[in-house]
C-alpha positions as CSV (number, residue, x, y, z in Angstrom):
1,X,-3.3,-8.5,17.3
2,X,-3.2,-5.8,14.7
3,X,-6.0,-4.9,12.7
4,X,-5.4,-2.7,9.1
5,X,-8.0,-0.5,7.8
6,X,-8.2,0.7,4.2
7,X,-9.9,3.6,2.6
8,X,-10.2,5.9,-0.1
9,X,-10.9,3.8,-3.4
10,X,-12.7,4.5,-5.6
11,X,-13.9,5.7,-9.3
12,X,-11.5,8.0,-10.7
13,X,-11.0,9.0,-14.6
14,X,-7.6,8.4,-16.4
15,X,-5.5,10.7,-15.1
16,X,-7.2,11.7,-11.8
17,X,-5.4,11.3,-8.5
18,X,-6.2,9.5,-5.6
19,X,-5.0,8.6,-2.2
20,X,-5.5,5.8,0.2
21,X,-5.1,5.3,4.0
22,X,-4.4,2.6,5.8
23,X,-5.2,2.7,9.8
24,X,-3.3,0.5,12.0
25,X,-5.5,-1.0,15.3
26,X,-3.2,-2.4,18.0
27,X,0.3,-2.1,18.8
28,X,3.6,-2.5,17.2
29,X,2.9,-0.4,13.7
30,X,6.2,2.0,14.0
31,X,8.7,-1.4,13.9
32,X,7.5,-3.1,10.7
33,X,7.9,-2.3,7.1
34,X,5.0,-1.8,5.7
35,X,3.4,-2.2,1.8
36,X,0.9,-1.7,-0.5
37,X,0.1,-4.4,-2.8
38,X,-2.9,-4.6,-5.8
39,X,-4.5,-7.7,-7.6
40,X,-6.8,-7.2,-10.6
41,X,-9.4,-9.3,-11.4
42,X,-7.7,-12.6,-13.0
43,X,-4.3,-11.6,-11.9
44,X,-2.2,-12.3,-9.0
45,X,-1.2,-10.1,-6.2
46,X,1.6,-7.7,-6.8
47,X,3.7,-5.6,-5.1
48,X,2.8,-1.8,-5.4
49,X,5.5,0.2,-2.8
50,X,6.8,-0.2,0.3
51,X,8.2,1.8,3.3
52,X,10.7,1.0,5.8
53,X,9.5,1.3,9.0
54,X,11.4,4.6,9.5
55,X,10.2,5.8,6.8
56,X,13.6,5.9,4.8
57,X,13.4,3.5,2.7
58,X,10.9,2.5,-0.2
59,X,10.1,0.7,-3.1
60,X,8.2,1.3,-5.9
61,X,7.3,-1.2,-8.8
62,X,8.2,-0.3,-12.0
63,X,4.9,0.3,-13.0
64,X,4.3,2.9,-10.7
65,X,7.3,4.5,-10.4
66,X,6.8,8.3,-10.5
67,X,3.6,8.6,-10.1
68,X,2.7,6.9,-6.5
69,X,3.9,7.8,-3.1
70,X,3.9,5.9,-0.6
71,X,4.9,7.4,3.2
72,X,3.5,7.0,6.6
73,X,2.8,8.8,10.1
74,X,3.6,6.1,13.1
75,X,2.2,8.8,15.4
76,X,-0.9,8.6,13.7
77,X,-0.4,4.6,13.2
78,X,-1.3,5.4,9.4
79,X,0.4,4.2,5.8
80,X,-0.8,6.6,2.8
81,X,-0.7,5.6,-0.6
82,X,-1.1,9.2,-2.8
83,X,-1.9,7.8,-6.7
84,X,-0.9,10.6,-9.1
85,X,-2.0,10.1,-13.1
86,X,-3.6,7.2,-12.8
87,X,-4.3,4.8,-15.6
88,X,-7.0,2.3,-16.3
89,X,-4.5,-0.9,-15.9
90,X,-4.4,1.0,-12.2
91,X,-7.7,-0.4,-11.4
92,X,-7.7,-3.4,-8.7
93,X,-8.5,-3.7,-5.0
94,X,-5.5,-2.3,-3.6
95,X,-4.2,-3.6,0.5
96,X,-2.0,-2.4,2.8
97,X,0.1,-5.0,4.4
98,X,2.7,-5.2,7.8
99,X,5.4,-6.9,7.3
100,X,6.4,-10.1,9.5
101,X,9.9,-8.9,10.7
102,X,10.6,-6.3,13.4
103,X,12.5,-3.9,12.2
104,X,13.8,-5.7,8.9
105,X,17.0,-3.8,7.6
106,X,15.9,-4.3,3.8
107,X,12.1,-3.7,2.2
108,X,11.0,-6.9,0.7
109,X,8.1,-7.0,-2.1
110,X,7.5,-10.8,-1.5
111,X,3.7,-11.6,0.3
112,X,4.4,-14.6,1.6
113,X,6.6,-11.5,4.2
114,X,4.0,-10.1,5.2
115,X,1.8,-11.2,8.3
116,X,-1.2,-8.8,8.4
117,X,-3.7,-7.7,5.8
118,X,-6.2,-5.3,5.3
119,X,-9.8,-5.8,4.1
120,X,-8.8,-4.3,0.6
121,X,-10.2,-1.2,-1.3
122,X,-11.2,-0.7,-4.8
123,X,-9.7,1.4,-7.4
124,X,-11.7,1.8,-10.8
125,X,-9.8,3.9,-13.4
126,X,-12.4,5.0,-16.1
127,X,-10.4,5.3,-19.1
């Protein structure tokens, strides 16, 4: 079994930074893509950025593009998200996700791919 761990939301002004962690309990982390994805209240879950589970490849929706980073440490079993300028259509409780396939050649944004979620952590953007 694999268990994710989120943290590191919370309240930030316009153009503040934060960054989020997301712990990996059990085995298997450095083989599997892995993503971050947000959902806002009244919206549906959407793909934020993911990394290849070598770390190099990712993927970054448009709407974050240049401003988030996503990267990961498989020694420490650990996904980062680092949020740079954020903006107030930024807020929504943001998860960390593993991906289904072991070892999948491309990065897939698609949540139906993904096979373990985290909990979820909230990030409010004050505008």
């Amino acid at each position: 079994q694999v268990q994710l761990v989120e943290s590191g939301g919370g309240l930030v002004q316009a153009g503040g930074s934060l960054r989020l962690s997301c712990a990996a309990l059990g085995r298997s982390f450095p083989n599997y893509n892995m993503a971050w994805f947000r959902q806002a209240p009244g919206k549906e879950r959407e793909i934020v950025a993911v990394i290849s589970w070598s770390g190099g490849s990712t993927y970054y929706a448009d709407s974050v593009k240049g401003r988030f980073t996503i990267s990961r440490d498989n020694a420490k079993k650990t996904v980062y998200l680092q949020m740079n300028s954020l903006k107030s259509e930024d807020t929504a409780v943001y998860y960390c996700a593993r991906d289904q396939t072991w070892r999948r050649t491309e990065v897939t944004g698609v949540p139906s791919e993904y096979e373990y979620w985290g909990q979820g952590t909230q990030v409010t953007v004050s505008s």
